[in-house]
C-alpha positions in Angstrom: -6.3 17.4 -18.0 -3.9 14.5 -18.1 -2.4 13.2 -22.0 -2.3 9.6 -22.4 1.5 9.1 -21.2 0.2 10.2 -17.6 -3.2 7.8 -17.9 -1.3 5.4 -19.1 1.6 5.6 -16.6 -1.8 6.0 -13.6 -3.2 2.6 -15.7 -0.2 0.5 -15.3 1.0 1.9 -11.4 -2.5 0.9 -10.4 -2.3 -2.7 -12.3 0.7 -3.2 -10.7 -0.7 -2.3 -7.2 -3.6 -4.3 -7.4 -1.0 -7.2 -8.2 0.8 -6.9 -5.6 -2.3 -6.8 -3.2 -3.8 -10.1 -5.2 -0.3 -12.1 -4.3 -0.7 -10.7 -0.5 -4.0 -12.1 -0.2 -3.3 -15.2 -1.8 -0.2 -15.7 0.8 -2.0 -14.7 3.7 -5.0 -17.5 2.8 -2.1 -20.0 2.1 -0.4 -19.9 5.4 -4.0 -19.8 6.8 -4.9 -23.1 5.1 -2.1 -25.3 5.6 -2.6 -24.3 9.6 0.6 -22.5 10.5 0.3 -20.3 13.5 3.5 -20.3 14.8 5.7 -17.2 15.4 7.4 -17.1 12.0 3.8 -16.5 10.9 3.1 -13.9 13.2 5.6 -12.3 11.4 5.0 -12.7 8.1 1.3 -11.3 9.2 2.8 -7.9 10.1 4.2 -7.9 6.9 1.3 -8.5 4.9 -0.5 -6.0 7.1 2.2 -3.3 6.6 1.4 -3.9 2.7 -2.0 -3.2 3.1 -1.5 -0.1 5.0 1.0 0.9 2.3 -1.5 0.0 -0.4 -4.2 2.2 1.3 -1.9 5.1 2.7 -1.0 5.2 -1.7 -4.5 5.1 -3.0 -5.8 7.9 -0.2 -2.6 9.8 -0.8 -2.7 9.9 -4.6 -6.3 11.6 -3.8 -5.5 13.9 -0.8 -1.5 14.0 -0.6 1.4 13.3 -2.3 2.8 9.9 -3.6 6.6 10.8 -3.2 7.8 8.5 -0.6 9.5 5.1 -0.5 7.2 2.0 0.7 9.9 1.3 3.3 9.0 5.0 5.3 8.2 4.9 8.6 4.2 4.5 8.5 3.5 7.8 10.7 5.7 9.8 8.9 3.7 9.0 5.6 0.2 9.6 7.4 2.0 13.2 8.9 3.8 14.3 6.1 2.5 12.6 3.1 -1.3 12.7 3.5 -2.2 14.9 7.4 -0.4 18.1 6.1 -2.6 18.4 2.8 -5.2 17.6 4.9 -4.9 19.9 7.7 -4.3 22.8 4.9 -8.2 22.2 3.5 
């Protein structure tokens, strides 16, 4: 059973999360909506991708793995050793 330091320390980690996915959205419809599709775009796409991925890979790893990693790890070493090693050991 968690005390209410650790619910409210899950609380304010998720607020903050949800955030951060809110201002990616909003950014991604923005550059959509004033029509710019050139390469500095495509960029910035992959970046708001790569949050989403991070955002995911942290919710399904706080459920099946572990949340000890940076958001700037390489994205198949968090799915291998973050989240596929608890996994494989079910």
């Amino acid at each position: 059973m968690i005390d209410s330091d650790e619910a409210a320390e899950i609380r304010d980690e998720g607020y903050a999360q949800g955030s951060q996915m809110a201002w990616l959205r909003m950014l991604g419809e923005c550059m959509r909506h004033l029509g710019y599709t050139d390469e500095r775009v495509k960029a910035i796409n992959w970046v708001l991708e790569r949050e989403e991925a991070i955002h995911q890979l942290r919710s399904l790893c706080a459920e099946f793995g572990d949340t000890d990693w940076d958001n700037t790890l390489c994205l198949a070493d968090i799915i291998d050793k973050h989240l596929g090693d608890y996994l494989r050991q079910r």
